[in-house]
N, C-alpha and C positions, 0 to 999 in steps of 0.2 A: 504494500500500500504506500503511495507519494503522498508527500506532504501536504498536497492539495486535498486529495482522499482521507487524510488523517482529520485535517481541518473540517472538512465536511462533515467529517462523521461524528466530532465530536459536536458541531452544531446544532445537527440533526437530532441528535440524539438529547439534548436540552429543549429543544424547541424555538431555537432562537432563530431559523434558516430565515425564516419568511421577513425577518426585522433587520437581516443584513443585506441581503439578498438586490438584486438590479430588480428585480417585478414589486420592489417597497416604494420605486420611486419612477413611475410610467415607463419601464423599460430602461431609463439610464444608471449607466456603471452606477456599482453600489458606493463608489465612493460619494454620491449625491446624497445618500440617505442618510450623511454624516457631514455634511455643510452645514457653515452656521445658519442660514436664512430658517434652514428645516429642522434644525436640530432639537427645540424645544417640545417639538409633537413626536418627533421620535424619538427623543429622550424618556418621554412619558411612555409610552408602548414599550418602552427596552424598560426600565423601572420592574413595572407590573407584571413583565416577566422572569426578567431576574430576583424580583422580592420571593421567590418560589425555589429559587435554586437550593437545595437545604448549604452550600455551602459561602452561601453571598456575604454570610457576617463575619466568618473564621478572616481572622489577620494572624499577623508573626504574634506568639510570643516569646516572654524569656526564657531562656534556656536554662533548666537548672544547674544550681553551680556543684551539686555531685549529681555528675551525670554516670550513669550504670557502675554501681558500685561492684556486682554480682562478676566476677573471672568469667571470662568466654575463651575460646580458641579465637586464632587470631589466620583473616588469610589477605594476604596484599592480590587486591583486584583493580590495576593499572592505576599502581598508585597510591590506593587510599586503602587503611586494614580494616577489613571490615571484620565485626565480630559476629562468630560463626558459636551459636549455644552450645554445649557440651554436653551432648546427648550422641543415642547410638543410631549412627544412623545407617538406614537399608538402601537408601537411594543414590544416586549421586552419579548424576545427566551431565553430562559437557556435549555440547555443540557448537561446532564450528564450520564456517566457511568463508569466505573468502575476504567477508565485510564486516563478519557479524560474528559475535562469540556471548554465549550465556552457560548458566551452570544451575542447574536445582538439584541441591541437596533436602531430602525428605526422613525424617526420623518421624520416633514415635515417645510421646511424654505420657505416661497414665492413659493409653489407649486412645490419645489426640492425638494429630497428626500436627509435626510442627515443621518449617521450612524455612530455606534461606531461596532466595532468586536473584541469581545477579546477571546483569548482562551488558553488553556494547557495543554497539552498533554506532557506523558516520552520521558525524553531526549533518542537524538539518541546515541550509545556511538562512541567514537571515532574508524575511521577504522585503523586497524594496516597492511591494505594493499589496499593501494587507488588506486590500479592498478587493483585487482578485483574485486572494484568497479564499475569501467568505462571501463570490460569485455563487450564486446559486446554479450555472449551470456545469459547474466543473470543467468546465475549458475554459474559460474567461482567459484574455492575456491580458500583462500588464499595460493598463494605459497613464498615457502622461499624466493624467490628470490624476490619477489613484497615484501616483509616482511621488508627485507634488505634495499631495498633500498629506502622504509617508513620511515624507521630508519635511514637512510643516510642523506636522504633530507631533514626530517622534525625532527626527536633528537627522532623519538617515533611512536608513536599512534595518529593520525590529525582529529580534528573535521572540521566538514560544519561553525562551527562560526569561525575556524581559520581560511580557507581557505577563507569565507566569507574577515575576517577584513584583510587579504593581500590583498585580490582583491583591494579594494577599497584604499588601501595605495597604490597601483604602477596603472601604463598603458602599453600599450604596447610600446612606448617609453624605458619601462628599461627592453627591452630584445630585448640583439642584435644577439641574435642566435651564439655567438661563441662557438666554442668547449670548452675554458678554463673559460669560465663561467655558465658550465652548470649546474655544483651545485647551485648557487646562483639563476639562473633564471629559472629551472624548477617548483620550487613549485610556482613560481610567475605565470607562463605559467598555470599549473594546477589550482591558485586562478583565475585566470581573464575568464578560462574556466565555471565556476560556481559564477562569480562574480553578475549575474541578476538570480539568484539559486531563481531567482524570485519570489520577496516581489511580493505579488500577486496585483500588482498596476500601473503597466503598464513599459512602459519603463521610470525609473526613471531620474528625475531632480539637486537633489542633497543627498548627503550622508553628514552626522554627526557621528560620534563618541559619543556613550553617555558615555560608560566605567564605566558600563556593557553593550552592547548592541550596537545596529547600527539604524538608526534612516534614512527613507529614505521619500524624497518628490518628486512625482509628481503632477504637472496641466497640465487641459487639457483644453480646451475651454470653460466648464461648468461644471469642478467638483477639488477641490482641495484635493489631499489623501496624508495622511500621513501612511506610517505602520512601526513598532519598534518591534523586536525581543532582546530579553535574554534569559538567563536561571540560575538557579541555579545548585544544586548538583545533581538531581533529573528530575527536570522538564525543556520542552522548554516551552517559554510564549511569545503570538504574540499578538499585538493593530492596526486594523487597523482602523484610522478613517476618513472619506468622510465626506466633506463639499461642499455646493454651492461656487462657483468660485466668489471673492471677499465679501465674506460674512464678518462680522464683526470679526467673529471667525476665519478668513480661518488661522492663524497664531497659534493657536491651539496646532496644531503638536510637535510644541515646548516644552510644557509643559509635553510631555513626557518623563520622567524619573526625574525630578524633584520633590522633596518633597513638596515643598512651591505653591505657588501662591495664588493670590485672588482669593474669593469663590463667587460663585452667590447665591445672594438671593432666598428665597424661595425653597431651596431645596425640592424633593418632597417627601413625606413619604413613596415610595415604592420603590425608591432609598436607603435608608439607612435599608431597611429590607431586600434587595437583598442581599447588603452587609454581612447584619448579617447571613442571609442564606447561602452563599457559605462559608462562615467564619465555620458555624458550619449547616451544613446540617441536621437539627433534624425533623420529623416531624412537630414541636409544628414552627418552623420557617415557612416552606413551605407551613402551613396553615396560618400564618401571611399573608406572602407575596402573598399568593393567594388573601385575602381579599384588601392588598392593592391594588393589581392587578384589585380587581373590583372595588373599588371605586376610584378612576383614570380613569375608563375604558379605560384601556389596552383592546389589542384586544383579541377575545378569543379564537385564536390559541394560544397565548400568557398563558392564562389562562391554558389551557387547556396542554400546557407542564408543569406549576407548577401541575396540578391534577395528572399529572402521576409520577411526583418525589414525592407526596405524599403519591402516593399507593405505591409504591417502597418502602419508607421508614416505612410504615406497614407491609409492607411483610418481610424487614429486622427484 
């Protein structure tokens, strides 16, 4: 799915198509339906739909200052150590191809199922016209006039993590639909429109600022998830991790984007050969971590995706 198709979808999937859309404003490009002349009646119509979003009110907060006290395992995912529970686990998926590399690891706590998801795929680049983006008929090209006023509103070129981290710095509270504010509060209108650009973890509890990065939590009756997006020059990079709902670790979460914390004993030997694996993807690894992989036994779907990033790497 392209970046247009993602945007669409998560549109779509809020109900907001029809309020960005070219058919909001007699057929012309959507960036009309976000000029100041128009702006105060479609501010209103955008209001009273976003007042519905369950995630419209969530802003940053503060980060507590003992953040995950609780020892985890520790695995460096390009870059940053993410903390991996310390639990036994039976799963543990790596895929990879050419663009794109994820890893879900699956155990088991008190007969809940708990997980770690990580993955990295090429950054998307910034759109230099965020109005044919959120074209209703998914081919829209960029026009000047959406160009301009990309440039107007935003100083340039706008990414999904910028529009992301406004979302969650305002509410709808600071947009009062005035005419003489409508520079200031359109891109706010457009972050809060994509603000649940949906960490795929339901409708979220609270946001944190990690800087780099956004850091979100929900619970739910029986499961506590945390998932964290960055990116660097190159790459986007996501961690989504699920826990049983008051588990010793449910606080976890936190430890993501932090360098330090305490380690759990007993690290297991095919944890630190993963690492070295996705570190340097050579054959001579991927046949390590296969053997680590059996004697752990790991499952052998598990197994059995290292055996084919090993024939791949003979075939390379």
């Amino acid at each position: 799915m392209n970046h247009k198709q993602s945007f669409l979808k998560i549109l779509t999937g809020i109900g907001l198509l029809s309020l960005t859309s070219c058919n909001s404003v007699s057929g012309k490009g959507s960036e009309h339906a976000f000029n100041q002349a128009i702006w105060p009646q479609h501010c209103q119509k955008l209001r009273q739909e976003l007042s519905q979003q369950p995630g419209g009110k969530i802003t940053y907060q503060p980060l507590p200052k003992d953040r995950a006290s609780q020892p985890s395992w520790k695995l460096n995912w390009y870059g940053r150590q993410i903390p991996i529970p310390a639990i036994q686990y039976t799963d543990v998926l790596v895929i990879r191809d050419k663009d794109d590399s994820s890893v879900l690891l699956k155990g088991q706590i008190a007969d809940q199922t708990a997980s770690v998801v990580l993955s990295r795929s090429p950054k998307i680049e910034p759109m230099v016209d965020i109005f044919a983006e959120i074209a209703d008929s998914g081919t829209a090209q960029n026009s000047s006039e959406g160009i301009a006023l990309t440039q107007k509103l935003f100083g340039g070129p706008v990414s999904v993590e910028q529009l992301s981290d406004l979302g969650y710095r305002h509410t709808l509270a600071d947009i009062t639909c005035d005419k003489a504010n409508w520079q200031e509060e359109v891109p706010i209108a457009l972050a809060l429109i994509i603000k649940d650009i949906a960490a795929p973890i339901g409708p979220s509890t609270s946001a944190y600022n990690l800087n780099p990065g956004i850091l979100l939590a929900s619970q739910s009756e029986s499961k506590d998830k945390w998932w964290s997006k960055w990116h660097d020059e190159q790459y986007d990079v996501e961690v989504i991790l699920t826990l049983p709902k008051d588990h010793q670790q449910g606080n976890l979460g936190f430890a993501l984007g932090k360098a330090d914390g305490p380690v759990a004993p007993n690290v297991p030997v095919w944890l630190g050969q993963l690492e070295t694996a996705i570190a340097n993807p050579t054959q001579q690894n991927w046949q390590a971590l296969r053997i680590a992989f059996k004697q752990a036994k790991i499952s052998d779907k598990s197994i059995q995706k290292i055996e084919e990033l090993l024939e791949a790497s003979q075939e390379g």
